[in-house]
C-alpha positions as CSV (number, residue, x, y, z in Angstrom):
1,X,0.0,0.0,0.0
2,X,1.3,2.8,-1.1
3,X,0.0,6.9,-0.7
4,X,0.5,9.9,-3.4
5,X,0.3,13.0,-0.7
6,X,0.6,16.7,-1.8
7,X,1.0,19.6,-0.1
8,X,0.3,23.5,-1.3
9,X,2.1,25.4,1.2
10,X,1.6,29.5,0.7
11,X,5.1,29.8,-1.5
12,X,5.9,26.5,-2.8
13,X,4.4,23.4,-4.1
14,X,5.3,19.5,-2.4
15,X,4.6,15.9,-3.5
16,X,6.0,12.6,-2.2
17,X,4.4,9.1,-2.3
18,X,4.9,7.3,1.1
19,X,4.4,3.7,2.1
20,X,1.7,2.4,4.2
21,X,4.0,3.3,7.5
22,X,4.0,6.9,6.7
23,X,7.6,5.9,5.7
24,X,8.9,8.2,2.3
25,X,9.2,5.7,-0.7
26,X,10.7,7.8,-3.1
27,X,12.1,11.6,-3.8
28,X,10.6,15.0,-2.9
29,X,9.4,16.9,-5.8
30,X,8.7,20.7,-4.9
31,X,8.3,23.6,-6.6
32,X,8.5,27.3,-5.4
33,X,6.1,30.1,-6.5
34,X,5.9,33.8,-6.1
35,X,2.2,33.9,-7.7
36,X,-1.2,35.2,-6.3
37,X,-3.1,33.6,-9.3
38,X,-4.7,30.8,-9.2
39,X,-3.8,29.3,-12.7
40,X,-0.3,29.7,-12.1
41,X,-0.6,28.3,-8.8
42,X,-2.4,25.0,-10.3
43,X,-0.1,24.8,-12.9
44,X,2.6,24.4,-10.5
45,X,0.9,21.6,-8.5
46,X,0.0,20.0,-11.9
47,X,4.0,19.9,-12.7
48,X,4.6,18.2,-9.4
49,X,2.1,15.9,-9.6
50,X,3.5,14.7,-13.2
51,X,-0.5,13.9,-13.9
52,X,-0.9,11.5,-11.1
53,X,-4.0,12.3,-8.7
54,X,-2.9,12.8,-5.0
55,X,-4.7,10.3,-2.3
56,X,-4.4,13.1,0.4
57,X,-3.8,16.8,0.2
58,X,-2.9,19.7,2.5
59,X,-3.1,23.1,1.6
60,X,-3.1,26.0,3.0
61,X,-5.9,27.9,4.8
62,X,-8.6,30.5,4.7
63,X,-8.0,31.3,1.0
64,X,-10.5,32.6,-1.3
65,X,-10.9,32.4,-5.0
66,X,-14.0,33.4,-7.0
67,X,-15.2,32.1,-9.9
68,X,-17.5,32.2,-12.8
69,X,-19.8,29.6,-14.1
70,X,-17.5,28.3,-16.4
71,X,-14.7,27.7,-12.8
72,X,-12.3,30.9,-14.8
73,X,-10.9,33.2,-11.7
74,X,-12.5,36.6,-11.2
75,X,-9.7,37.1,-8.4
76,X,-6.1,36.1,-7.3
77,X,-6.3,34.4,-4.3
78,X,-6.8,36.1,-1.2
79,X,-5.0,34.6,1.7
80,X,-4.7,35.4,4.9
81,X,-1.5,38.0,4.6
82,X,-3.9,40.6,2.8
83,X,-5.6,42.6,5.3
84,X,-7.4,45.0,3.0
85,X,-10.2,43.8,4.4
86,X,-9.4,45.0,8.2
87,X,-11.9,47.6,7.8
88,X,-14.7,45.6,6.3
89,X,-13.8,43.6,9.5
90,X,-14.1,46.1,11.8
91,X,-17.7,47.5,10.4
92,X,-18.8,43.1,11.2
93,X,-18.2,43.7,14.7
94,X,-20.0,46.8,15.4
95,X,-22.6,44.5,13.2
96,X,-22.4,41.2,15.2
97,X,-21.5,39.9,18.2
98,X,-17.8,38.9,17.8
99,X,-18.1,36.4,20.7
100,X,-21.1,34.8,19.3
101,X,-19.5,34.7,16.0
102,X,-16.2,33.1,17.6
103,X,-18.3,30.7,19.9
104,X,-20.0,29.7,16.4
105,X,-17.4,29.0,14.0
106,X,-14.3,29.4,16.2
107,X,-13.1,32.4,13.8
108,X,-12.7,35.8,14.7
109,X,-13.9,38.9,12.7
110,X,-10.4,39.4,11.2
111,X,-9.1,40.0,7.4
112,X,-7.8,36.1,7.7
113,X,-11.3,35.1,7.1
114,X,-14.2,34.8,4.7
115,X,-16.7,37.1,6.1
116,X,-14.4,40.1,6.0
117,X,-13.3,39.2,2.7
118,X,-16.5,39.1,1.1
119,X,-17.7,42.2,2.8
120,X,-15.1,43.9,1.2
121,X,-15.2,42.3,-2.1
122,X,-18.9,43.4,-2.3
123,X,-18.1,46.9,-1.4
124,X,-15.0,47.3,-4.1
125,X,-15.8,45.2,-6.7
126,X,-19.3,44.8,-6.9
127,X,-19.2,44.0,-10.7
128,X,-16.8,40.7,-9.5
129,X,-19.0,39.6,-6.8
130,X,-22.3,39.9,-9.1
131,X,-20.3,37.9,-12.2
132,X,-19.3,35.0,-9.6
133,X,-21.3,32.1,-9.2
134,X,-19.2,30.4,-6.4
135,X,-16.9,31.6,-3.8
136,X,-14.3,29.0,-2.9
137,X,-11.0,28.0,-1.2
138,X,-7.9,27.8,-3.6
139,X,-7.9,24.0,-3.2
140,X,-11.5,23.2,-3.8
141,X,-10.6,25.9,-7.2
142,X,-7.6,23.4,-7.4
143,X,-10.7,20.3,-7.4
144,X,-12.4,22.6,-10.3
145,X,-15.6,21.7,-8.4
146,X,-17.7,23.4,-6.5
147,X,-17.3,21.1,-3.3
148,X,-15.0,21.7,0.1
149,X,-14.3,19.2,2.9
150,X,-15.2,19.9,6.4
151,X,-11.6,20.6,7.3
152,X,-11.6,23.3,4.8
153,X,-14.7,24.8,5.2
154,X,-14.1,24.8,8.9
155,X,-10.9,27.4,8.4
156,X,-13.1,30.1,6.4
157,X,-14.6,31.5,9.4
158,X,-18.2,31.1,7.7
159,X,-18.6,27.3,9.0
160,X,-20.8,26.8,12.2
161,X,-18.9,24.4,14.3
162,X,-22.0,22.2,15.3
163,X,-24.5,22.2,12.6
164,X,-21.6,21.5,10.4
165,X,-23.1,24.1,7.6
166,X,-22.8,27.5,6.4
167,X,-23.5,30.2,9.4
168,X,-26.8,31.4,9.1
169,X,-26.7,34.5,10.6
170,X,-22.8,35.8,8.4
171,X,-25.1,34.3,5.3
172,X,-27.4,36.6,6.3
173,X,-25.6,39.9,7.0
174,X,-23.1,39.5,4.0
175,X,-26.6,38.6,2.1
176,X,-24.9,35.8,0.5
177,X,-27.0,32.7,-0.9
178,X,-25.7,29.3,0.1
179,X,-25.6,28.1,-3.1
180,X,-22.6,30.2,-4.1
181,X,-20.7,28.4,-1.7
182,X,-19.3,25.0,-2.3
183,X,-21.2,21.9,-1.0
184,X,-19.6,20.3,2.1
185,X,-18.7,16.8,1.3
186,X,-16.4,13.8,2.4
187,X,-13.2,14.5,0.5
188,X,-9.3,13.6,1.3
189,X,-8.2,17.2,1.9
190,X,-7.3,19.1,5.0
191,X,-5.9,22.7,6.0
192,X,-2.0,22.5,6.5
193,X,-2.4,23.1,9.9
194,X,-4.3,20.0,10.6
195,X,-1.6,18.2,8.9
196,X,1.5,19.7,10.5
197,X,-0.4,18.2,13.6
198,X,-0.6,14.9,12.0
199,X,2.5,14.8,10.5
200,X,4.5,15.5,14.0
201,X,2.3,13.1,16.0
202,X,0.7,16.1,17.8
203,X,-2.9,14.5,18.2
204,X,-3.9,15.4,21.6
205,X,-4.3,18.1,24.4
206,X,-1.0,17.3,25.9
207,X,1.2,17.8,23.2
208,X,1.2,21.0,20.7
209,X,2.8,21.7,17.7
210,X,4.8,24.6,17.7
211,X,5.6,25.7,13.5
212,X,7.2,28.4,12.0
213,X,7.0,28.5,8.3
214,X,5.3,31.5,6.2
215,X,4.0,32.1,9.4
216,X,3.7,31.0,13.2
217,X,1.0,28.5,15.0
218,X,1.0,26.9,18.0
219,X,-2.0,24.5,18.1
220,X,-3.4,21.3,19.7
221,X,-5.4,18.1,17.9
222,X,-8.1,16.2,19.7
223,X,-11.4,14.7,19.6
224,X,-14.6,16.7,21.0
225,X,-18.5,16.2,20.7
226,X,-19.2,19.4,20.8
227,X,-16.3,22.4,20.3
228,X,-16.1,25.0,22.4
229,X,-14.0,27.9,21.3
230,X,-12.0,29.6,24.1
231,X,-11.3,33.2,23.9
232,X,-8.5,34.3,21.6
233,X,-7.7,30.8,20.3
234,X,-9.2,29.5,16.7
235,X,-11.0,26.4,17.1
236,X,-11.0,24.4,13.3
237,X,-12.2,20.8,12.4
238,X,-10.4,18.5,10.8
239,X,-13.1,15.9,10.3
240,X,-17.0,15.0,12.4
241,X,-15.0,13.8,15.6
242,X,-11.8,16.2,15.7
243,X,-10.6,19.7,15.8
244,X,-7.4,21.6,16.1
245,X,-7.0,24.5,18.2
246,X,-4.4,27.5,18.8
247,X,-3.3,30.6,18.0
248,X,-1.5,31.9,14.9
249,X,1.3,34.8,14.4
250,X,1.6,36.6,11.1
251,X,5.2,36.5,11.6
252,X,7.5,33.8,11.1
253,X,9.6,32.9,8.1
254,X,8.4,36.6,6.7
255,X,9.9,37.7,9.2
256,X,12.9,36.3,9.2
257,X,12.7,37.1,5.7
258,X,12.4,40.4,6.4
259,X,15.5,40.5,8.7
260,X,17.6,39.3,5.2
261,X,16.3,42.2,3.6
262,X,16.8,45.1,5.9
263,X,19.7,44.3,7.9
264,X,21.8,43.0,5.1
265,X,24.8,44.7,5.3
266,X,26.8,46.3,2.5
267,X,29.8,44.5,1.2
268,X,32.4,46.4,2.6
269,X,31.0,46.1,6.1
270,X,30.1,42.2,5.8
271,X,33.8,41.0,7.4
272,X,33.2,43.9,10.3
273,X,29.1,42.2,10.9
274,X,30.6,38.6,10.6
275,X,33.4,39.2,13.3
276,X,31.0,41.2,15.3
277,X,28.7,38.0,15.3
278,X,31.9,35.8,15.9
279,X,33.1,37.8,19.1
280,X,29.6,37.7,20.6
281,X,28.8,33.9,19.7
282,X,25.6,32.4,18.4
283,X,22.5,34.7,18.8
284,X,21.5,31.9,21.4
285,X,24.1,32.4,23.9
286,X,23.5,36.9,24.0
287,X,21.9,37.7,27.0
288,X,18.8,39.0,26.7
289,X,19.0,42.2,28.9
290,X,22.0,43.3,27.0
291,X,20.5,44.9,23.5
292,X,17.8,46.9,25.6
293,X,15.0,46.1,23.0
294,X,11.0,45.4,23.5
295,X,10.3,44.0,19.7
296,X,6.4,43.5,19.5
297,X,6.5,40.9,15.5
298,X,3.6,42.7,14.1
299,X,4.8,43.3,11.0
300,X,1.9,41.8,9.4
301,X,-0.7,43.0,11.5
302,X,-1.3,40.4,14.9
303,X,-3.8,37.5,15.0
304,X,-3.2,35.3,18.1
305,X,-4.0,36.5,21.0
306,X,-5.8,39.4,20.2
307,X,-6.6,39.6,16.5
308,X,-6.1,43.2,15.5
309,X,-4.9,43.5,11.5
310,X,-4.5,46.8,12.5
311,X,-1.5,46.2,14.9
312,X,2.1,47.0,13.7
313,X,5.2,46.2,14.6
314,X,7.3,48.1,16.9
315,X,10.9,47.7,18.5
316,X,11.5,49.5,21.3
317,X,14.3,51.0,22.9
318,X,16.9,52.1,19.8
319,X,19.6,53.8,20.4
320,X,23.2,54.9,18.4
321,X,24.2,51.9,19.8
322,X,21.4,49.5,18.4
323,X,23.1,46.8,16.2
324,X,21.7,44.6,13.6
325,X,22.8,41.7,15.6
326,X,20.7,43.2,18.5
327,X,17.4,43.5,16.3
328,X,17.4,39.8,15.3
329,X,17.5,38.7,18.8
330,X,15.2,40.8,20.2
331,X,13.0,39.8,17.0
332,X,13.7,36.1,17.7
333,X,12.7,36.7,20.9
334,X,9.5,38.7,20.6
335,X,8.2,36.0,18.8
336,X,9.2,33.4,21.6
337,X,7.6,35.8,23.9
338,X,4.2,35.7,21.5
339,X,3.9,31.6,21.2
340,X,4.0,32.1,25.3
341,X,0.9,34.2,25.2
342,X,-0.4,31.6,23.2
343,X,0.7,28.6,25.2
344,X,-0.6,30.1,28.3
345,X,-3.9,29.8,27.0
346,X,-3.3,26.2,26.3
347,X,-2.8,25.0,30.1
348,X,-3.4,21.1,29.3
349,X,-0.3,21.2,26.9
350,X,3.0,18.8,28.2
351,X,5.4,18.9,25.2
352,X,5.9,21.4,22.5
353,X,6.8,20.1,19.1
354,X,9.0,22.2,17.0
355,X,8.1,21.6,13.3
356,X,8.4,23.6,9.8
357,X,11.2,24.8,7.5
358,X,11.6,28.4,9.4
359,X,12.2,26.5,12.8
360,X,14.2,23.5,12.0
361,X,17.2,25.0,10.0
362,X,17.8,27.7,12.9
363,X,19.2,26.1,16.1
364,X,19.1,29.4,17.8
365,X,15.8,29.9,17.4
366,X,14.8,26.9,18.7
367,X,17.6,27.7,22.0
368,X,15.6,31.1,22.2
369,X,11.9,29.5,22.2
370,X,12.6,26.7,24.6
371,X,14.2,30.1,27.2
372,X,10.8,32.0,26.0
373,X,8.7,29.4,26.8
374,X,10.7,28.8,30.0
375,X,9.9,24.7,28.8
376,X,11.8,22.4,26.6
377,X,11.3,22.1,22.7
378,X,11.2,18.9,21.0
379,X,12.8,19.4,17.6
380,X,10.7,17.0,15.2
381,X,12.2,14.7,12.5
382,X,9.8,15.2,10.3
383,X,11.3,17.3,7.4
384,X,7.8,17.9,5.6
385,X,5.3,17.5,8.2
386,X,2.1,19.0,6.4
387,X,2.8,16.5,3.9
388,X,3.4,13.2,5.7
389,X,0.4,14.5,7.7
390,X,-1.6,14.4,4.2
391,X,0.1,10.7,3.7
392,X,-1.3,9.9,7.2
393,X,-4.7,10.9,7.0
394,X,-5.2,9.4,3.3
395,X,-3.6,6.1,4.8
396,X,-6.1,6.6,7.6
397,X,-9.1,6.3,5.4
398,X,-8.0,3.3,3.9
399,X,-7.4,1.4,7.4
400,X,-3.5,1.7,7.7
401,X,-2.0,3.4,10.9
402,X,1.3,4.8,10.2
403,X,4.1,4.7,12.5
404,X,4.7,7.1,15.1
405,X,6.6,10.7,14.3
406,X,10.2,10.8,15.2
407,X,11.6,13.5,17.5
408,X,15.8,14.6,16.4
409,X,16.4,16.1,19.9
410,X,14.8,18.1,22.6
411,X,16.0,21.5,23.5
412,X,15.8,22.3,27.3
413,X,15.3,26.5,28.8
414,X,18.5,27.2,30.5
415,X,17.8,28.2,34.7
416,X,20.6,30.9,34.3
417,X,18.8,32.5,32.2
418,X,15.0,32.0,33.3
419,X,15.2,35.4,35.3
420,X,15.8,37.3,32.0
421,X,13.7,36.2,29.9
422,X,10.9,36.5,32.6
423,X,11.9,39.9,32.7
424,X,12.2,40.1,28.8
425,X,8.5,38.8,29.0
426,X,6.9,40.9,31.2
427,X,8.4,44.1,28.9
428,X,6.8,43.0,26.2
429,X,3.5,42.5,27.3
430,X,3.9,46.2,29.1
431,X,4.5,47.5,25.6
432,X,2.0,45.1,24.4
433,X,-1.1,46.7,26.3
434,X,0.0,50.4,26.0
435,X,-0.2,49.8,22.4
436,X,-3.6,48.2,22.0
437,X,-5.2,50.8,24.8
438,X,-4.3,53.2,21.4
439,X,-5.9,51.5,18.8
């Protein structure tokens, strides 16, 4: 028994057949992209397929695409990075009850979801919305039917968690028929963070998933009759008898990315930088208390804990005497500092699993989340776990249980250095709630 799985991350394209262990059988074909549209995007995952149809898919979450009668894009696909929409979202809540809305479908009224979305797709394009006959997530456009899973469906932020259908009352505020959405229906695809879960053997209360690609999550996989959303965590299913749960940053591998790009130095002052960074040794071993920064990773607006798109980063403290060197760890840090706010809502959890391609290259990082967490960090050894997650769910549905996840190594906090990083902490979440009293 053997398993095709695919994956459609948000910036490159992964496929892999594995055996019925959830062992790989053969190589890793990938392919990056730098493309919004939705042709180009399936073109991609068509040339990495090779024309073979996948048993299991993940892909990422709460895109939208819409789409004439004859499936042809109206619109590139809107992920969850563009918050044009923030305002649209903001007019929802004085419109709604954003509790009962999150206690519903586990969503929030944020830009990262469907209803804001569409209420600002009917307010700037109206010719668009009235020359679409469906609304639909990249991968059920990927399909080229107008169908979704229930682990799709769940991540727009228009699914009500317990009736398992379409939210009445968002249907009825964004005055949206039904039938321009896709029909919910017993297919082998699921959101990416489902399957990071999967793929790292994070299936229950006790043990989260900690990933930084793209982005950052922190979430938890178990079974529940009935969800029940707790405040400032998303709460997702991945099938009728399970759901993931956690909080998400908008910062991660962009951000790192973003450190490339602006701290770069110039040539003639890369030998200066690189014995600068040699003299102090690895970002891991600085103390925190010596670069003076408060960095708050808002650079793309903040979802987890409190879900304002219209957040923005800030680093606090510069001076002359501010180096590059000092930014990144206070940047590595501050997001440390953020999966802690998360984590603290998430009492029940006993092990943190460090997963995804931002985290597992970058020892330090991992050094400086296990001191921000003040708790160890198992480092998985899953290389592509959204994609053996895929392999394990499709194996799943045919009756094969695959074999447990390996773990590389655990990274432990270090106790002479709990007291600064508690201190570290508590600065950020001072500057934290000065700056959301002012939005």
């Amino acid at each position: 028994m053997a398993v095709l799985a695919l994956d459609v991350g948000s910036s490159s394209v992964r496929a892999q057949r594995f055996d019925e262990h959830g062992r790989p059988q053969d190589e890793l074909r990938r392919e990056r992209y730098e493309s919004a549209d939705p042709g180009e995007v399936a073109a991609a995952v068509r040339r990495v397929l090779g024309g073979a149809e996948p048993d299991g898919t993940s892909c990422f979450a709460h895109s939208l695409v819409a789409v004439d009668q004859d499936w042809n894009a109206l619109t590139p696909i809107l992920g969850w990075r563009d918050v044009r929409s923030a305002d649209a979202a903001d007019e929802l809540a004085r419109r709604l009850d954003p509790v009962a809305v999150h206690r519903r479908t586990g969503a929030f009224l944020h830009p990262s979801f469907w209803p804001a979305k569409l209420a600002w797709l009917a307010e700037t394009e109206p010719e668009i919305c009235r020359r679409a006959a469906w609304f639909v997530s990249f991968a059920d456009y990927l399909r080229g039917r107008p169908e979704t899973s229930l682990g799709m469906a769940s991540t727009s932020g228009l699914l009500d968690l317990t009736t398992r259908d379409w939210d009445e009352e968002l249907l009825s505020v964004l005055e949206l028929d039904r039938d321009r959405l896709p029909q919910v229906a017993d297919l082998p695809v699921w959101s990416d963070a489902a399957c990071s879960n999967v793929g790292t053997g994070c299936t229950s209360r006790e043990r989260a998933a900690l990933m930084v690609g793209t982005s950052g999550a922190l979430r938890i996989l178990y079974e529940a009759e009935r969800p029940e959303p707790r405040p400032g965590l998303f709460l997702y299913r991945l099938d009728e008898r399970r759901v993931v749960e956690g909080g998400a940053l908008s910062d991660g591998g962009d951000l790192y990315a973003w450190l490339e790009r602006t701290l770069s130095p110039a040539p003639a002052a890369s030998n200066r930088l690189l014995q600068a960074q040699g003299a102090a040794g690895s970002l891991a071993e600085r103390d925190p208390r010596d670069h003076g920064l408060v960095f708050l990773p808002f650079l793309g607006g903040e979802r987890s804990t409190g879900w304002s798109p219209h957040a923005r980063g800030t680093i606090h403290g510069l001076t002359l005497a501010t180096t590059a060197l000092d930014i990144r760890q206070a940047a590595y840090e501050g997001v440390g500092f953020r999966f802690a706010a998360i984590l603290d809502l998430l009492p029940e959890v006993h092990e943190v699993v460090g997963t995804g391609g931002g985290l597992l290259h970058d020892p330090d990082w991992i050094q400086i989340l296990a001191d921000a967490l003040a708790r160890p960090v198992s480092v998985s050894g899953v290389p592509e776990a959204s994609l053996r997650g895929a392999a394990v769910l499709a194996l799943e549905r045919s009756g094969y249980e695959a074999d447990e996840a390996p773990i590389d190594t655990v990274i432990r906090p270090r106790a002479e250095r709990a007291g600064a990083y508690r201190s570290a902490r508590q600065q950020q979440q001072r500057l934290y709630e000065v700056l959301r009293g002012e939005q």
